[in-house]
N, C-alpha and C positions, 0 to 999 in steps of 0.2 A: 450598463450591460454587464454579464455577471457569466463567466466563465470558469469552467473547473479542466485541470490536468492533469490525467493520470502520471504517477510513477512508481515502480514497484518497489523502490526503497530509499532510503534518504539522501544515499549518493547521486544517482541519480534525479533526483529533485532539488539537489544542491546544485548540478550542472546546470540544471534548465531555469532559476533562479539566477545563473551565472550568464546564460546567454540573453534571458531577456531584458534584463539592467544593464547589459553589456559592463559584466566586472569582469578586470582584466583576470587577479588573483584568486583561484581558488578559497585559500586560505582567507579570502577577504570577505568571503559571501556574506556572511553572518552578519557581521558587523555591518556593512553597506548596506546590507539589505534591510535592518531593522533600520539604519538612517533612513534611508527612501520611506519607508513608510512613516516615519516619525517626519519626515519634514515638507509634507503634502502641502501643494498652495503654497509653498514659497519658493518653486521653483516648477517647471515644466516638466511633465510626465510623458517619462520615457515610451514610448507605442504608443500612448494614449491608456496608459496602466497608471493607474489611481492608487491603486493597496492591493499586494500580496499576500497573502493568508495563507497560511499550510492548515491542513484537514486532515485527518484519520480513515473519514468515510464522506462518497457521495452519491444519496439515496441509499444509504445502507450499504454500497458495494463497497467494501475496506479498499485502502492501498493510500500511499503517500500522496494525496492531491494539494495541487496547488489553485485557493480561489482568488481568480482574478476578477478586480472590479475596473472595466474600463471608463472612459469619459467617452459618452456617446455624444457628445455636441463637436467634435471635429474630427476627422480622418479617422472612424471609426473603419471602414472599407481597406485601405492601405494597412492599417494598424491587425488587423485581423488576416490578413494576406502577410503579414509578416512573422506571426505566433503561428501560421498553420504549418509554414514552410521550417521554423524551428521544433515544433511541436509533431505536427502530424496529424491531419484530421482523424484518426482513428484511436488517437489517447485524450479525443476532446467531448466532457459532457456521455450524452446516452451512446456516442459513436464507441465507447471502448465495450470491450466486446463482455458481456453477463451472459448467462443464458437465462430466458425466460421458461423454456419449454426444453421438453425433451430431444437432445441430440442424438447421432451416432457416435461412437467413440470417433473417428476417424474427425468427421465435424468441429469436436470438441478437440480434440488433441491439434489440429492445426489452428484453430483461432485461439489456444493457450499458448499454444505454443510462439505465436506473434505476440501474444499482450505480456507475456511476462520474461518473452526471449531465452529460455530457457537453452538453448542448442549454440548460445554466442561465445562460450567457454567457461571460467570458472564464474558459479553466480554467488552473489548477495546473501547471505544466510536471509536478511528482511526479505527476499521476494518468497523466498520458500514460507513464509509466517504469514504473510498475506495470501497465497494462494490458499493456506492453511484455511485461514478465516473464511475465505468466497467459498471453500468447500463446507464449511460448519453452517455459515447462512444458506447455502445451496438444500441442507438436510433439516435446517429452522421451515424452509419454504415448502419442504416434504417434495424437493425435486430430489427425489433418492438416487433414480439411476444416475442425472448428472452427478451427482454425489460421488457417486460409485465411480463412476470412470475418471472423474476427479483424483481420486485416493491410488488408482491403479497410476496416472501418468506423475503423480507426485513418486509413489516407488519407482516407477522406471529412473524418475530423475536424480532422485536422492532417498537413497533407500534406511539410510542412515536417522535421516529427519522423525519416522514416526517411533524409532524407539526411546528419541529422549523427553525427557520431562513427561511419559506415560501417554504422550497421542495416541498411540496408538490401543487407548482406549477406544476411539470415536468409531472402529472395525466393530465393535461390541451395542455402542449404539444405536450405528447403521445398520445393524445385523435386528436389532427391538423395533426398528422402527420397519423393517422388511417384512418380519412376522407379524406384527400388527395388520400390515398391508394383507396379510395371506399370500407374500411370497417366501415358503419356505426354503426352497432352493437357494434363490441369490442370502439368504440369513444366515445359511449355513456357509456358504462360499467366504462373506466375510468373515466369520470367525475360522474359520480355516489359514486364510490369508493373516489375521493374526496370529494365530499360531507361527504361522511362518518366520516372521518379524521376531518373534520372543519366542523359538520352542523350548527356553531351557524355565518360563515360568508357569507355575499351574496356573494362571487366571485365563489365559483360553481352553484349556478342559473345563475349567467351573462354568466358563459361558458356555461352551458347548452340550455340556448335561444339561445345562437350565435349558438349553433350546430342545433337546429332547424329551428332558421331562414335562416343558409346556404344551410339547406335539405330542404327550403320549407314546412316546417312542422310547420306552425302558430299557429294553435290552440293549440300543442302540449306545446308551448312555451307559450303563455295566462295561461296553466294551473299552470306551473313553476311558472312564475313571481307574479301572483295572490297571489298564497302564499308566497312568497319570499317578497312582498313588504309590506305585514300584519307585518311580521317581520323587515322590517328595509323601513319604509312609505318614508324616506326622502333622499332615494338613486337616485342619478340622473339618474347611470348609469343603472339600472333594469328600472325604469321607462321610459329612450329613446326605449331600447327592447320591454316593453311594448307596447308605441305606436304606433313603427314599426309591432308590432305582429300583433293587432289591424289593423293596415290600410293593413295590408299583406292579411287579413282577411275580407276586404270591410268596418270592422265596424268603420268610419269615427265619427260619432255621438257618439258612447260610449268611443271614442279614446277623442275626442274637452271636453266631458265630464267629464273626468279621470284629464285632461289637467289644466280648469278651475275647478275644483273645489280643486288639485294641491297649485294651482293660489290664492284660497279664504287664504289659510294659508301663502301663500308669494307672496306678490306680485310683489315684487322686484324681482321674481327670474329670471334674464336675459334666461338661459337654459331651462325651463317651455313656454317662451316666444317666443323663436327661434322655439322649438318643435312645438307650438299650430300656429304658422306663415309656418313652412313647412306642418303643414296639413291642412289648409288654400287654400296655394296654390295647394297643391295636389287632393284639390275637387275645382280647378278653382274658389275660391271667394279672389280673387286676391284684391282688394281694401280693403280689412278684412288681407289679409296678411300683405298688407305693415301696416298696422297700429301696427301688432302684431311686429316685425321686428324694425321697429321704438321704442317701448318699449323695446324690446329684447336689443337693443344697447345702450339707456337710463338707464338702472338696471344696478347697480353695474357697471356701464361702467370701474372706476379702476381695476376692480379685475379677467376680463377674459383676457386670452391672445392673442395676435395680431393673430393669425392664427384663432380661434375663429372669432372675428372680423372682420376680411376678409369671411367667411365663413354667415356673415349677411350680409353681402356685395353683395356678389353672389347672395344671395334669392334677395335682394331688386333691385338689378339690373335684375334679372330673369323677375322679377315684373310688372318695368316699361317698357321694352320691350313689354311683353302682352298690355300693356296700351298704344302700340305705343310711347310712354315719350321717343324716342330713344334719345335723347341728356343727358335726367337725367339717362336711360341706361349705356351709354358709361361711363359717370360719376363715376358710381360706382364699373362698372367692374374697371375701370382704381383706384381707392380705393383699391380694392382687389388684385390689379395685386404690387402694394407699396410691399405686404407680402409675393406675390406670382409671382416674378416678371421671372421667365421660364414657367409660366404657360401653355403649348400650346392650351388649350380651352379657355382658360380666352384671350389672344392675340388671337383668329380667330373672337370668339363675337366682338372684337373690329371692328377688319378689317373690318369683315359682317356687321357689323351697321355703319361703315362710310363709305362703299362703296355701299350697297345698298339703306341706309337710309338716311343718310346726304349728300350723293354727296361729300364726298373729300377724292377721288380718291389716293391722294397722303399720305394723312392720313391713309388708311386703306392699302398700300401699306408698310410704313413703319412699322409694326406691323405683316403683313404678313410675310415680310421679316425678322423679329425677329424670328419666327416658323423657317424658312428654316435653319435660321444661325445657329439653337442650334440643326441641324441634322436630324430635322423631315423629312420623306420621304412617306409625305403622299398626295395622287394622288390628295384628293379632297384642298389639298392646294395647288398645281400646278395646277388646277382648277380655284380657286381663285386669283391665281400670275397673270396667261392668260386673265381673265376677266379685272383682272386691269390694266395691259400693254395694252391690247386693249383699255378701253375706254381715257388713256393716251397717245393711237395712237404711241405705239412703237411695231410696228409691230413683228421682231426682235423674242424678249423679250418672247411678245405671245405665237408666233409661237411653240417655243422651249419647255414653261410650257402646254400648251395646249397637245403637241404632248405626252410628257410626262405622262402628267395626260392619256389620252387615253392607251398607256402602262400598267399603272397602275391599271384602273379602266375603264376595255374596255366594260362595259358595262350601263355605267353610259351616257346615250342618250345627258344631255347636254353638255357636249364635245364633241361629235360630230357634234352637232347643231354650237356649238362654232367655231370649225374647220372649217366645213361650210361658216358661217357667213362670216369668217376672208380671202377664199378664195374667196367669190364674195364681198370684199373688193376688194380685191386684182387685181380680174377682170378686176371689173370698173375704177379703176385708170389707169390699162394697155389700154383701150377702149381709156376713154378722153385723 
């Protein structure tokens, strides 16, 4: 027979260890207790307790347990009327209290409030790491609200606990996993209560403009960051929010404004430069981008990383395409593709600008075909395969991507037009 124990930290599973072997010495447990289990079968077990085992988790619920393995061929009854009376039936097996479903706070704060004895005076820093854990598997099982009220009765307790070693990240995750749900209210409550915890760092404004700017709520987020950036002026990352918020907002002029005058106190700053060159081209003054773009990659060139880099790539390649440049185009995407070489947008740009722009057919084939290889199954590349087998007069080839792409994307008119085409080809050959 096979029994587990809860305890909420190692002192206390040291004690109950200490009562069921009956050791006199604290100080002894360790030691006796690894005898007992090393010297089974040569001597009488104690309750009818075989081997002690310490555990981490039972059934996934964290906490310091103890598995016991009893000898069920004598005095199993007495033996277990004796563990219940030192233990507790309520820290034994599925009796210790999980929540399966959704409680009331009131529900939950008194059945935690018994399982981890929080109210007995000073506690264990281990039971505050374990409650830790049941709340993080509580948010793995997407029981959110218990989640929630979980994190609330842990500040009541020790409010101390979620600002070290960064917990109190898990406000920011519970908050991703709120708005997934489509509850934006409680998503924003936690990063608020974040806030609370840490108001002297910007990474709760940064999650709070991301939760704005994923609700479409701009101005909401202007209001955030505004202040957030009085307090820490030379944060990169609240200032890209910002001028996401900004152009989210139509306000393009007081965005280039924010940007360049940014800019007056660094001008080296590559990131200031990329931003003020994507908003640029997002009000179409495309020759004003590439210039910003071109500085963005000259700053600090050593010190961003290649994914970055590529990422200047894109825009300046974006660029030149507007500018018709499709050969310093292809150029760059192919730059970008060194970083990001499964890209399957970065590989189609190509294809498209060397089949409809440069005329080489066999070029923008080979690149297309990169897309297909790596599993893509998308209609308007079978679109594109058809187009290029055709004007490479492999009829075959076409035929097959074309019909394809129609399957796919049966209303997309120039596959049809294409299918068309490819039959009074087909025609006319049969004729002459």
């Amino acid at each position: 027979m096979i029994l587990y124990l809860f305890s909420s930290n190692s002192t206390e599973r040291i004690g109950l260890v200490q009562q069921l072997l009956k050791i006199k010495r604290k100080e002894e447990v360790n030691r006796e207790w690894a005898d007992y289990n090393a010297n089974l079968g040569k001597k009488n077990c104690l309750r009818n307790i075989r081997l002690i085992e310490s555990k981490n988790t039972y059934r996934g619920v964290p906490g310091y347990w103890l598995k016991l393995e009893l000898d069920s061929k004598t005095g199993v009854r007495n033996s277990l009327c004796d563990i219940y009376k030192i233990v507790g039936t309520d820290r034994i097996n599925e009796n210790v209290f999980y929540p399966k479903k959704a409680y009331p706070y009131e529900v939950l704060e008194k059945n935690w409030q018994k399982k981890y004895c929080f109210q007995s005076g000073k506690q264990d820093p281990e039971t505050y790491r374990v409650f830790y854990e049941e709340i993080k598997r509580l948010m793995k099982e997407n029981q959110l609200d218990n989640a929630y009220y979980g994190l609330l009765l842990l500040l009541q307790q020790r409010p101390s606990f979620l600002k070290k070693y960064n917990r109190f990240t898990i406000f920011e995750e519970l908050s991703y996993q709120y708005d997934q749900e489509g509850k934006f209210q409680r998503a924003e409550k936690c990063l608020r209560i974040q806030k609370k915890i840490v108001p002297d760092l910007p990474l709760p404004a940064l999650n709070m403009s991301n939760l704005y700017l994923l609700n479409g709520m701009s101005e909401k987020a202007i209001d955030v960051l505004k202040i957030s950036l009085k307090k820490h002026p030379g944060n990169q990352y609240l200032m890209h929010n910002y001028i996401m918020a900004l152009s989210n907002a139509g306000d393009f002029d007081l965005a280039a404004a924010v940007l360049k005058k940014a800019l007056e106190r660094d001008m080296t700053n590559s990131f200031y430069w990329k931003l003020l060159a994507d908003l640029f081209y997002e009000t179409e003054d495309v020759e004003t981008a590439l210039q910003c773009y071109r500085k963005a990659l000259h700053s600090d060139s050593e010190e961003f990383p290649e994914d970055y880099r590529a990422d200047i790539y894109f825009g300046m390649a974006a660029c030149y395409f507007e500018k018709n440049r499709y050969k310093r185009a292809k150029d760059y995407y192919l730059k970008a593709l060194k970083t990001f070489p499964e890209d399957h947008y970065t590989l189609m740009n190509i294809s498209q600008i060397c089949f409809y722009h440069l005329h080489e057919p066999e070029e923008a084939l080979k690149y297309a075909k990169q897309v297909a290889e790596k599993g893509s199954e998308n209609g308007y590349l079978h679109y594109q395969l058809g187009m290029i087998y055709m004007e490479l007069e492999m009829k075959e080839k076409a035929r097959w991507h074309l019909y394809k792409a129609r399957r796919m994307i049966p209303f997309f008119q120039p596959v049809h037009d294409e299918l068309n085409r490819l039959k009074s080809r087909d025609y006319r050959t049969k004729k002459s």
